[in-house]
Every structure is written in structure tokens, then in C-alpha cells.
SERO-4910 file (N, C-alpha, C, O; in steps of 0.05 Angstrom, whole numbers):
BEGIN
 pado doro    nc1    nc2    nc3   cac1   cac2   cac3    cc1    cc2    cc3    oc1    oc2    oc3
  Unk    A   -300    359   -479   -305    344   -455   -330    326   -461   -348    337   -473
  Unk    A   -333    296   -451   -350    273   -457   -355    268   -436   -339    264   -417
  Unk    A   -382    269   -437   -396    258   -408   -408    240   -418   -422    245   -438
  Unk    A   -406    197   -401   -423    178   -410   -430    166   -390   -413    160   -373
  Unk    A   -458    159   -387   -462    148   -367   -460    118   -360   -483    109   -363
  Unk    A   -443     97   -351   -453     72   -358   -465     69   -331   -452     72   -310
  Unk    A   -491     64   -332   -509     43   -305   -497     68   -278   -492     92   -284
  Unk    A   -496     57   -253   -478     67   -237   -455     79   -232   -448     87   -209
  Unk    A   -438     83   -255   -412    101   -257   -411    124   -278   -426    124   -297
  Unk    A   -402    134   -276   -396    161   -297   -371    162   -303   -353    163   -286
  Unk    A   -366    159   -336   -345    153   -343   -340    179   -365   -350    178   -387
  Unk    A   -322    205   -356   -322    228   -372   -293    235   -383   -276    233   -366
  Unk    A   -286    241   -405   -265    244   -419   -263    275   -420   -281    290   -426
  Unk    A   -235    280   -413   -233    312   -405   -207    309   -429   -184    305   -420
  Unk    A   -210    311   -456   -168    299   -462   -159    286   -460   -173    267   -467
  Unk    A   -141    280   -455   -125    251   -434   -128    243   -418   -119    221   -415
  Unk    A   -143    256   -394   -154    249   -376   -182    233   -380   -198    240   -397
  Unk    A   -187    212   -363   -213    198   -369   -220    198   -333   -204    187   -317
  Unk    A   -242    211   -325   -253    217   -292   -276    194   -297   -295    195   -312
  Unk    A   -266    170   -278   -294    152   -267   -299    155   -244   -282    154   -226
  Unk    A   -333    163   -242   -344    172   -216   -362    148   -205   -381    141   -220
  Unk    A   -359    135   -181   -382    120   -167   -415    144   -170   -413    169   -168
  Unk    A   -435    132   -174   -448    148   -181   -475    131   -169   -493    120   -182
  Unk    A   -472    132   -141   -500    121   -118   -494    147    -98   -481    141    -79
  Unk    A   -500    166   -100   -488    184    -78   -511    184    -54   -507    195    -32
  Unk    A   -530    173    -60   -562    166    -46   -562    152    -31   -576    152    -10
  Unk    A   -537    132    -40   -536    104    -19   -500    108    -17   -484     92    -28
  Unk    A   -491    132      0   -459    125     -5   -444    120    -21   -420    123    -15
  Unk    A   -451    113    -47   -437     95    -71   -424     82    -60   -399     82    -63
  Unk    A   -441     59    -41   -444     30    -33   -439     26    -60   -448     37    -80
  Unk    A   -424      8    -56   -411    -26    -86   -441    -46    -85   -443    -66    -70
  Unk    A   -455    -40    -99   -474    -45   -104   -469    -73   -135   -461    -62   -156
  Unk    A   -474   -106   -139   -463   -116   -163   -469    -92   -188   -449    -86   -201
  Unk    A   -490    -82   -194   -493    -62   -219   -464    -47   -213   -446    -50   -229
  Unk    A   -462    -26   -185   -437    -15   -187   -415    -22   -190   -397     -9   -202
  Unk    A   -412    -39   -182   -387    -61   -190   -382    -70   -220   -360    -66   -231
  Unk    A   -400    -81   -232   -400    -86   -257   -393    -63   -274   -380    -68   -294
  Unk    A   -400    -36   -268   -399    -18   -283   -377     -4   -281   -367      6   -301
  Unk    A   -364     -1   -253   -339      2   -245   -315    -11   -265   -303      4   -280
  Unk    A   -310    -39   -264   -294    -54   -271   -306    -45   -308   -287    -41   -323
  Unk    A   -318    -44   -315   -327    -46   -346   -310    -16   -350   -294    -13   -369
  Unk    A   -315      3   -332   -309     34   -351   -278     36   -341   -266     55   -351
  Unk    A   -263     17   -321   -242     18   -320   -219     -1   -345   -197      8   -352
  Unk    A   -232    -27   -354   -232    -39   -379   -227    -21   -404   -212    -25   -423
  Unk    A   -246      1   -399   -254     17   -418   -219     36   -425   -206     43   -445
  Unk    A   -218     37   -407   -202     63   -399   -172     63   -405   -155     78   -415
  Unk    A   -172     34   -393   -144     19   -383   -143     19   -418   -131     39   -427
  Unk    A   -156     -1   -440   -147     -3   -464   -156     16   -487   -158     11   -511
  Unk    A   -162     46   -471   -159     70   -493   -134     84   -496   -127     98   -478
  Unk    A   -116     81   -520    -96     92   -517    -92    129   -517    -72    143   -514
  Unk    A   -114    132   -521   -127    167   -518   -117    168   -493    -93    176   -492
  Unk    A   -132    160   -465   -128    172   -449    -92    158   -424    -85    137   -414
  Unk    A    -85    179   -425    -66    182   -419    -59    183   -380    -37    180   -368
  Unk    A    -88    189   -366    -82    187   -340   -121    184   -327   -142    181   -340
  Unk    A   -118    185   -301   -150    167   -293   -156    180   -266   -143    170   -248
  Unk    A   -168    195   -261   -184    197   -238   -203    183   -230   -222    183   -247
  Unk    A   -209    165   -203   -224    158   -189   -244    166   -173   -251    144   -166
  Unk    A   -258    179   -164   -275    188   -146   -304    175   -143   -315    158   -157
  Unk    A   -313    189   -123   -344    190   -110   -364    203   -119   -349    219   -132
  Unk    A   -390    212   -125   -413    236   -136   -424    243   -102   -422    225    -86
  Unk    A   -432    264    -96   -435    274    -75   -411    274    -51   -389    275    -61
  Unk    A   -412    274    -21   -399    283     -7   -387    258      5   -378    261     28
  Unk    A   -385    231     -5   -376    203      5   -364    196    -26   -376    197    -47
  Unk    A   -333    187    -19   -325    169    -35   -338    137    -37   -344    124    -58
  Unk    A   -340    131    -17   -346    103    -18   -357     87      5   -336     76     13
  Unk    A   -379     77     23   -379     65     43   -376     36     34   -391     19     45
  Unk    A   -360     28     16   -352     -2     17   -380    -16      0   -393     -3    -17
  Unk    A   -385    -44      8   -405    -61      0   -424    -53     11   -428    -40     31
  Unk    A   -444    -67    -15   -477    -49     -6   -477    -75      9   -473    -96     -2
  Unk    A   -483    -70     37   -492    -94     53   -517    -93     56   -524   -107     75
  Unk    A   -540    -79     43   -569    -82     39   -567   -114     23   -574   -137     30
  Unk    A   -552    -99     -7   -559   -127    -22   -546   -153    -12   -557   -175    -15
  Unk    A   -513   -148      4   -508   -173      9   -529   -187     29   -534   -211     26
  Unk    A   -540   -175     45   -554   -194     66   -579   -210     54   -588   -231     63
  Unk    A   -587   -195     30   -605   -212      3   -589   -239     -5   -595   -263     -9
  Unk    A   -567   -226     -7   -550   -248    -28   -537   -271     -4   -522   -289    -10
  Unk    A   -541   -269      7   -540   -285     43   -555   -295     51   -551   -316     64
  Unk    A   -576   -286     49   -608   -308     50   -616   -321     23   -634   -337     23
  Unk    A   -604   -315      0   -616   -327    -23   -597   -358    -25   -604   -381    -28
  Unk    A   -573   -348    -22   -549   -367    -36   -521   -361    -14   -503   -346    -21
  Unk    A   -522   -371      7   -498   -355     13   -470   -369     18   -452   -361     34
  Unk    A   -469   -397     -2   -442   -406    -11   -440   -384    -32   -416   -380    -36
  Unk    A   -454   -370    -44   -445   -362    -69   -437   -327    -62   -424   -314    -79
  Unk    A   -449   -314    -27   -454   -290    -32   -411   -273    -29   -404   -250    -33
  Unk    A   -401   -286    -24   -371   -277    -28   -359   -289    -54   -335   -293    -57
  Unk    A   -379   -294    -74   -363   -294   -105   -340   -262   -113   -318   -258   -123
  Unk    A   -365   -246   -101   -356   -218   -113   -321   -215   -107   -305   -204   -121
  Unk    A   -319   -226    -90   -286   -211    -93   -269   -222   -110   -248   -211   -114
  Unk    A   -275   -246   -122   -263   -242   -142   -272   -250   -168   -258   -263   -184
  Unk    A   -301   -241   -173   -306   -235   -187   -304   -193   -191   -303   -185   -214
  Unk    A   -304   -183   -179   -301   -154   -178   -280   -140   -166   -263   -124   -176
  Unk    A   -283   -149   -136   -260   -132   -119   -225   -141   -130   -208   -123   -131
  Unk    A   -217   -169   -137   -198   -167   -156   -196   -158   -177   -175   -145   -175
  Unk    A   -203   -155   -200   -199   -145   -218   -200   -118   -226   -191   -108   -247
  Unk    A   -218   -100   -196   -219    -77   -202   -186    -70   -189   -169    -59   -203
  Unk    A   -183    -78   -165   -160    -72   -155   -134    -75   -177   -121    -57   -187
  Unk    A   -132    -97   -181   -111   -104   -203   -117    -87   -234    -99    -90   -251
  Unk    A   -141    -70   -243   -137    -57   -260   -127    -24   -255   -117     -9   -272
  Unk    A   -134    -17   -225   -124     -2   -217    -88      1   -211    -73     17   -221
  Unk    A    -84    -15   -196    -45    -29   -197    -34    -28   -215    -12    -17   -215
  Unk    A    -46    -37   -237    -30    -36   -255    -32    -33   -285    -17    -45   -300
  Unk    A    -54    -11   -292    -61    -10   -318    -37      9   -325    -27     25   -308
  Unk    A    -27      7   -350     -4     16   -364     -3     48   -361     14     59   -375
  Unk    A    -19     66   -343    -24     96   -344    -36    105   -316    -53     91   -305
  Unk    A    -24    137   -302    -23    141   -274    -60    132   -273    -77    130   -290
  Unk    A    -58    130   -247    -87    139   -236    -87    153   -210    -68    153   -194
  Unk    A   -109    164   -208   -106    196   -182   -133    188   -170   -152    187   -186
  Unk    A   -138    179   -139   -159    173   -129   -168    203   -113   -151    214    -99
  Unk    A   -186    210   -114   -193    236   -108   -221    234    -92   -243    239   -100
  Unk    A   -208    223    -61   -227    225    -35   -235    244    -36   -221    263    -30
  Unk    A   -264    247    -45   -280    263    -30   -298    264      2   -300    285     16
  Unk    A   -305    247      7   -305    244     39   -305    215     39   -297    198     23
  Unk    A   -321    212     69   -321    182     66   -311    158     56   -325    151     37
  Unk    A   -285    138     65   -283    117     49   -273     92     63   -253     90     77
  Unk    A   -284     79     59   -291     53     69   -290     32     60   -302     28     39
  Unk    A   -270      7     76   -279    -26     64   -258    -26     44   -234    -19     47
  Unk    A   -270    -36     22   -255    -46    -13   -258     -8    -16   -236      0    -10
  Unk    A   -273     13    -22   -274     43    -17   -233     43    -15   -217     43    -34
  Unk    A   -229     42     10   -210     43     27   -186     28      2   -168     40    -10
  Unk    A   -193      2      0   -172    -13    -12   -168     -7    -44   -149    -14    -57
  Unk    A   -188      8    -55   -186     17    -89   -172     43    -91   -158     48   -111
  Unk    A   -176     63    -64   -155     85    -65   -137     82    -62   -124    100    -70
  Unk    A   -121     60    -49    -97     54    -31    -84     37    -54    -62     28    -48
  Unk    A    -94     29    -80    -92     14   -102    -77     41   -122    -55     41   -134
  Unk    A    -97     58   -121    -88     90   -139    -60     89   -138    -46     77   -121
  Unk    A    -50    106   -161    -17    112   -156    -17    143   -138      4    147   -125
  Unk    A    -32    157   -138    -36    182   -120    -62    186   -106    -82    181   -120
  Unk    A    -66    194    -84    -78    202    -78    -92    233    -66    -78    241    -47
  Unk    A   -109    247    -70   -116    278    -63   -154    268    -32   -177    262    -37
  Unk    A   -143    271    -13   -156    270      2   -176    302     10   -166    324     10
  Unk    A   -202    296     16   -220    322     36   -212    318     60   -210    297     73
  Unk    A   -203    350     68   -199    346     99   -216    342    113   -237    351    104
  Unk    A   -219    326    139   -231    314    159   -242    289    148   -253    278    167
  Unk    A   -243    279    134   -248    249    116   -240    225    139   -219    219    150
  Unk    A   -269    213    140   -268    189    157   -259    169    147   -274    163    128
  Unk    A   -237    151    150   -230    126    139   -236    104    156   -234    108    180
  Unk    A   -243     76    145   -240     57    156   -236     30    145   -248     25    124
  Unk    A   -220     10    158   -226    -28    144   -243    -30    142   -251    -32    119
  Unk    A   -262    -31    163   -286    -39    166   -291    -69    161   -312    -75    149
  Unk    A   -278    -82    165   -279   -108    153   -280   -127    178   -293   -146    171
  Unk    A   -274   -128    193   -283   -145    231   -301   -137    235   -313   -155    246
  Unk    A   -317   -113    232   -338    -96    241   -367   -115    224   -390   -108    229
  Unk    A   -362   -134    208   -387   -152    194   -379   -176    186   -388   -190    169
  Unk    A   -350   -182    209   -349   -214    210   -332   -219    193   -322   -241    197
  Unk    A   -318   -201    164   -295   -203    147   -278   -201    153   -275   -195    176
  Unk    A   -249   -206    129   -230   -197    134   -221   -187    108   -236   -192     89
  Unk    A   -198   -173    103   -191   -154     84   -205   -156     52   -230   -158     52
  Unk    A   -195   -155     31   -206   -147     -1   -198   -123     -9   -194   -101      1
  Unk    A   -197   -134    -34   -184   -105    -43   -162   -100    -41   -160    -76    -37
  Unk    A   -142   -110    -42   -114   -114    -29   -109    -93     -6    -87    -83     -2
  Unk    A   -129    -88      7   -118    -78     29   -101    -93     53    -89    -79     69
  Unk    A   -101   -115     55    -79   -132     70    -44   -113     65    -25   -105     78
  Unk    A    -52   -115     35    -17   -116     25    -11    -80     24      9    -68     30
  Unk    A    -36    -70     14    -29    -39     11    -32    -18     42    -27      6     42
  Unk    A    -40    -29     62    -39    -16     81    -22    -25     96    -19    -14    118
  Unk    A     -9    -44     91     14    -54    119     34    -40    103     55    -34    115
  Unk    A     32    -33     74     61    -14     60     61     13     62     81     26     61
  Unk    A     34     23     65     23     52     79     32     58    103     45     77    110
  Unk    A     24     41    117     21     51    157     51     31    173     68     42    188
  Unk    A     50      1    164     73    -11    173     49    -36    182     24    -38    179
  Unk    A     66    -48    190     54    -81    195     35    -72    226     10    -70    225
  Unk    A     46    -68    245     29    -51    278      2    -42    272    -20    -51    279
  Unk    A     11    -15    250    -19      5    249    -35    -10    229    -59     -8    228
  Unk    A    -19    -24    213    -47    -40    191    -60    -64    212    -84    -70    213
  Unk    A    -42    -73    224    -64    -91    246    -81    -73    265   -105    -71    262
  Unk    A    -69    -61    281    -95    -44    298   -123    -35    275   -147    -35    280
  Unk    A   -111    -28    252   -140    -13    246   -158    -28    228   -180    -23    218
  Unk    A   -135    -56    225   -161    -76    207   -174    -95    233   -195   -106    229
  Unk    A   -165    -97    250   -175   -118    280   -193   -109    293   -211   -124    300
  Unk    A   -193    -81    301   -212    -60    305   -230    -52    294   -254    -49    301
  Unk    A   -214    -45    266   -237    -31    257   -257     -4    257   -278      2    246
  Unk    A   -237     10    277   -250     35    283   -246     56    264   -229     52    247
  Unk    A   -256     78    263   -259     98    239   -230    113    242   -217    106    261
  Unk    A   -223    128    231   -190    152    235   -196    173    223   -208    166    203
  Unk    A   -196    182    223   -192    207    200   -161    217    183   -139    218    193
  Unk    A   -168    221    159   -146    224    144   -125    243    148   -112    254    130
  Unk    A   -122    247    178    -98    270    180    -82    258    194    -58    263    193
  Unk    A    -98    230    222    -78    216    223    -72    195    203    -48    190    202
  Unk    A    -80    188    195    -70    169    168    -49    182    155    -35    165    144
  Unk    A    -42    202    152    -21    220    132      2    223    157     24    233    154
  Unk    A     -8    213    182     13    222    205     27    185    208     46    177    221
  Unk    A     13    173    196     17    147    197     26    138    172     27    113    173
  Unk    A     32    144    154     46    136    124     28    140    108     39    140     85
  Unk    A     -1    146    106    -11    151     86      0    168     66     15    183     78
  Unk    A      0    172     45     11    192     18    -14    209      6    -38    204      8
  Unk    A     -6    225     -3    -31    247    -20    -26    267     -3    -14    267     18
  Unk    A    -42    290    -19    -54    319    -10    -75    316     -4    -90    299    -13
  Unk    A    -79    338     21    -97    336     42   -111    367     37   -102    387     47
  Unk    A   -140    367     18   -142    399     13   -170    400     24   -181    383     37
  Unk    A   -181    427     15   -211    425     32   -231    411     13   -221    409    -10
  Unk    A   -261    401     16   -270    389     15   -273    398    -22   -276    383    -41
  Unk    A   -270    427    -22   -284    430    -54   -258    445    -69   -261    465    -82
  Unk    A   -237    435    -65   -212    435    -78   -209    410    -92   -199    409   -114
  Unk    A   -217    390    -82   -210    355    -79   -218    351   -123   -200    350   -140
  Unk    A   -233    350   -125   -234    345   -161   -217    360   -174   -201    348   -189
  Unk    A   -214    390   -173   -203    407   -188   -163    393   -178   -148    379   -192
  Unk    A   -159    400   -160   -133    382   -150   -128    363   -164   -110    364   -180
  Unk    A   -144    338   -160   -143    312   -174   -138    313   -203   -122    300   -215
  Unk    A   -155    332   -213   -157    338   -241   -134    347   -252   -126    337   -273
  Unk    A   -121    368   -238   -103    380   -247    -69    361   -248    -50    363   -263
  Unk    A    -73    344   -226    -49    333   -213    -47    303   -248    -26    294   -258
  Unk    A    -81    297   -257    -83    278   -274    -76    290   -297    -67    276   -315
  Unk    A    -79    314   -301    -68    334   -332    -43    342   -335    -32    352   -355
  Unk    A    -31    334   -308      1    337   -304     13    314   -320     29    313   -339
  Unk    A      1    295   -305     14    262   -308      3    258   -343     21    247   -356
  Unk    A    -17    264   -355    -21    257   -377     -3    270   -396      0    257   -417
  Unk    A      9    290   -394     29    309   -410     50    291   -406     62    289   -427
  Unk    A     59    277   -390     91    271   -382     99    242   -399     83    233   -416
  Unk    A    118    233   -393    123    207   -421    101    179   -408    105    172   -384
  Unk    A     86    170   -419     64    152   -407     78    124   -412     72    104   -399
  Unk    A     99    124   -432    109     89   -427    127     92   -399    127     73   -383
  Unk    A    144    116   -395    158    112   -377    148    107   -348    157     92   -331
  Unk    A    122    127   -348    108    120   -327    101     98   -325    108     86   -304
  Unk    A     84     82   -346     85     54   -339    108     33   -332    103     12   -320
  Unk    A    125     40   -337    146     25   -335    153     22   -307    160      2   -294
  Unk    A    146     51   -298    158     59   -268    135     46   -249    140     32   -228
  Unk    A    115     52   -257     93     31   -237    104    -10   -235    101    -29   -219
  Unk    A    114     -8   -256    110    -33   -263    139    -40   -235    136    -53   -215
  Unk    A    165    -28   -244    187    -33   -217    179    -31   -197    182    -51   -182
  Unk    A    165     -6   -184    146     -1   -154    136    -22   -144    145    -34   -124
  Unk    A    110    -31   -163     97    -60   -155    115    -79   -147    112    -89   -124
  Unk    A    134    -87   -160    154   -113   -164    178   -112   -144    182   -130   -127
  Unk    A    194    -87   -147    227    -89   -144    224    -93   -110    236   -112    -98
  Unk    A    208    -74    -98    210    -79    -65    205   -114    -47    209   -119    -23
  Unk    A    197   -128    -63    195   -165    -54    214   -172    -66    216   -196    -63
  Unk    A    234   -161    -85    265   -179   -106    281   -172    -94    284   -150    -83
  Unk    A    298   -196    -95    327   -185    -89    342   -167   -111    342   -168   -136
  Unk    A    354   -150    -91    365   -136   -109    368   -124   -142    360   -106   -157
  Unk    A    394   -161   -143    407   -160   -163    379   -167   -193    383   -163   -217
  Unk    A    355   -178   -182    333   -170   -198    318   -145   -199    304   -137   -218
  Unk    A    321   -137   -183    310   -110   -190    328    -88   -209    322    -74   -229
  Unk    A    346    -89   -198    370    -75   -221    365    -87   -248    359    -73   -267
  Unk    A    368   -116   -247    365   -125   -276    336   -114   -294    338   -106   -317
  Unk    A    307   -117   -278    292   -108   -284    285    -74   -294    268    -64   -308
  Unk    A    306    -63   -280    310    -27   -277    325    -27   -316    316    -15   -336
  Unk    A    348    -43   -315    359    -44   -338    341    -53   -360    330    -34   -370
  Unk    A    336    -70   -369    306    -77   -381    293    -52   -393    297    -41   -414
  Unk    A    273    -46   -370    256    -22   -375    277      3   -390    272     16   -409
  Unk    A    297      3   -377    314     24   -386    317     28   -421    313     45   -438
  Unk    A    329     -5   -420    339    -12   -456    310      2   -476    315     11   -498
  Unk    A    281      3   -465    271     -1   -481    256     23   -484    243     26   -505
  Unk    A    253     41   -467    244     64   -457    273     83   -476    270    101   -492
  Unk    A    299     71   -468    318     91   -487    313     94   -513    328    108   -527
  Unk    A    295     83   -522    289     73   -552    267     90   -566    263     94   -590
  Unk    A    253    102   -540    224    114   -542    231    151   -561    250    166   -562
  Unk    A    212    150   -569    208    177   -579    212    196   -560    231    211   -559
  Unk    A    192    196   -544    189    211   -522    223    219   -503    228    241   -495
  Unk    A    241    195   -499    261    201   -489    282    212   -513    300    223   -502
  Unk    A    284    212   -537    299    223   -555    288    254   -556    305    271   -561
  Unk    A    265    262   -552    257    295   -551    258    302   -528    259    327   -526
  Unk    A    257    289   -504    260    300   -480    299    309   -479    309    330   -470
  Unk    A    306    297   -485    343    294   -485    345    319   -513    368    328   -510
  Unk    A    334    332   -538    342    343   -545    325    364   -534    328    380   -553
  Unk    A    314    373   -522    299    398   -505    312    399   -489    312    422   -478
  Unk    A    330    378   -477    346    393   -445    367    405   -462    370    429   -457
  Unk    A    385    391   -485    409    406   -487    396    435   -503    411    454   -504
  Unk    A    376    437   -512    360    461   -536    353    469   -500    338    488   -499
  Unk    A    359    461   -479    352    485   -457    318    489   -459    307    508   -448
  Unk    A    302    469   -475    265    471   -476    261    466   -457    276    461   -437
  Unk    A    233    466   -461    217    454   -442    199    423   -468    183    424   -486
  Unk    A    214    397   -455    201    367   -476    172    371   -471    161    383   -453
  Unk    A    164    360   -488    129    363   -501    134    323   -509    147    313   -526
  Unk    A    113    305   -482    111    288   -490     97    281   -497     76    290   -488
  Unk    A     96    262   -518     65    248   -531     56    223   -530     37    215   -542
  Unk    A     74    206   -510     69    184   -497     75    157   -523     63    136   -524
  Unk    A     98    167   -546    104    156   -569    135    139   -554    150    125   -567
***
């Protein structure tokens, strides 16, 4: 096990698993530019190690995330403030989009609190493991914004087009039990289950065939806006080339050998 620290994140290698932790627990692990920068760098990191095989997300202390450090934006608002909404896409895209869609699962593992782009980087995860009673919110009307983080697109596919408007217009806080009563996805465990869960659910997914999984993220993203007869074609595709894989030639002689397949993500 590797523990590294870059700046504001903790980027630790457990195996195949690689756990990046927001690491301001003082200030929320507010998105602070250092946190951001460091965020997006150890996810870079991650995304093009072919070692690790699956990615936990999380928070350091008892808050996943309260969103943007709005200490520094209101600096970055009195200094320059054509320039102080660069960040989203300089950061909040690219983190989101390395989350969507880096070639290997990722497991967002709410520990409490999560908020804002917080909100929109878990809702980005391919799984999620929530703390029970966990306050969620947009929070994004509540300081004059509007969405980031693809939360526009990932919560109206969560909740439905109704509940993603009430709670980005509003803005008021929920807690994650109605969120899970409203389309949210994940396990809902107690507050100090939440890493070990995450962890375990990420040592699952790292054992299992990792091109196929990519493959399968890649249709999810895509096939639900195609018509059809592209998405089938795209299903076929992935199919041709995944039949080709190592991993599916030992999985297919372990079912008829009655095994249990041992993948290596070959």
C-alpha cells in the first residue's frame, strides 16, 4: 500500500485500486484552485496508470465536499472578475469528464456532506456508497449560479427532469435517503462503513475484465441519446473486439471447466 501526497489530495495505491482523497477537511474540502489542480493532476495520474485497475473518490474527515471555496472566489471577484468563472472549465470540466469516462470503474464514497460541483463529481462516479443522513445539495441559485459539473445532465438522469428542477431552482439541502427515494443509485451504509464498502466494492471491480468494463461505460454514456439502430451497431463493435480479448477467452474456458475466471484486464 502507497500513500502520496500531492498538495491538497491524497493519492494512495492499495493494488489496483488507486483511493483519491480531497484533503482540506479544515475547510470542508472546499475546491480550493490548489485543490482543484491537484484533483484533476492525481486523476490524470490514475486515468493513464495501467496498474490500477479501479478509483475511489472521497473526502478526509466527516464532509465529502462543500463545493467551491467561495472564500477564494470572492478574492478572485474583487481581483479580476471577468476571469473569476475560468475555473469550470479550466477544472470543473475536465475533472468531470475524467471521471465519465476514464477507461476504468470509479466508486465515489460520500462520506458526509456534498455539495455544488461536490454533488456533480459523485453523480459523475460509475457507483456510488453514501453515509447515512448525508446532506446533499445544488447549491448553485443559492450564490447567483447555475449548474457545473455536469450536474444539469447527471441529475435530471438521477431524479427526472421535475426533481432536478426543484432542487437546482431552490436549492435547498435533502438528505440522501430521499435522494435514493428519488432515483439516486448507491448504498446507503453508516457513516464508518462508507471507505471500507467503497474499497471493497473498488477491489471487486478491479478483479473483473477492465476492457470490458470500459467498453460498457463507454455504451451507457452514448447509447441512451442514439437511435437505436446505433446503439446496437455500437453494442456490436465493442462486442467484435472485446471477443478477441484474453480475458473473454479464459472467462468462456472457466465456465465450461465449471471455474471460477481470474481476470487480468489483458
Amino acid at each position: 500500500m502507497i500513500l502520496t501526497e500531492v498538495s491538497e489530495v491524497l493519492l494512495e495505491r492499495d493494488g489496483a485500486v488507486a483511493v483519491v482523497t480531497l484533503n482540506r477537511p479544515q475547510a470542508g474540502n472546499a475546491l480550493s484552485t490548489a485543490a482543484k489542480d491537484a484533483l484533476l493532476a492525481a486523476l490524470r495520474e490514475v486515468a493513464d496508470d495501467e496498474s490500477v485497475r479501479a478509483v475511489v473518490l472521497t473526502g478526509a474527515g466527516s464532509t465529502f465536499s462543500v463545493g467551491q471555496d467561495l472564500r477564494e472566489l470572492d478574492q478572485a471577484l474583487k481581483e479580476d472578475p471577468a476571469s473569476a468563472g475560468e475555473t469550470v472549465e479550466r477544472h470543473y470540466n475536465p475533472i468531470t469528464l475524467l471521471l465519465a469516462t476514464m477507461p476504468k470503474p470509479v466508486v465515489a464514497a460520500v462520506n458526509g456532506t456534498c455539495v455544488g460541483a461536490g454533488l456533480g463529481f459523485v453523480l459523475a462516479c460509475d457507483l456510488q456508497v453514501w453515509a447515512t443522513g448525508t446532506t446533499l445539495s445544488t447549491a448553485f441559485t443559492g450564490v447567483g449560479l447555475t449548474c457545473d459539473s455536469g450536474l444539469s445532465a447527471s441529475l435530471s438522469r438521477s431524479v427526472g427532469h421535475a426533481r432536478a428542477s426543484e432542487l437546482v431552482l431552490l436549492a435547498e439541502p435533502f438528505s440522501v435517503e430521499h435522494g435514493i427515494g428519488w432515483g439516486l443509485a448507491g448504498d446507503v451504509v453508516a457513516p464508518d462503513q462508507v471507505a471500507g464498502h467503497a474499497r471493497e466494492l473498488a477491489h471487486r471491480l478491479a478483479a473483473g475484465p477492465t476492457r470490458a468494463i470500459a467498453a460498457s461505460k463507454r455504451l451507457l454514456a452514448t447509447s441512451p441519446t442514439q437511435p437505436l439502430a446505433v446503439a446496437l451497431q455500437a453494442e456490436a463493435d465493442e462486442q467484435v473486439v472485446l471477443g478477441r480479448t484474453g480475458d473473454h477467452a479464459a472467462a468462456v474456458d472457466a465456465f465450461l471447466a465449471r471455474k471460477t475466471p481470474v481476470f487480468t484486464g489483458a
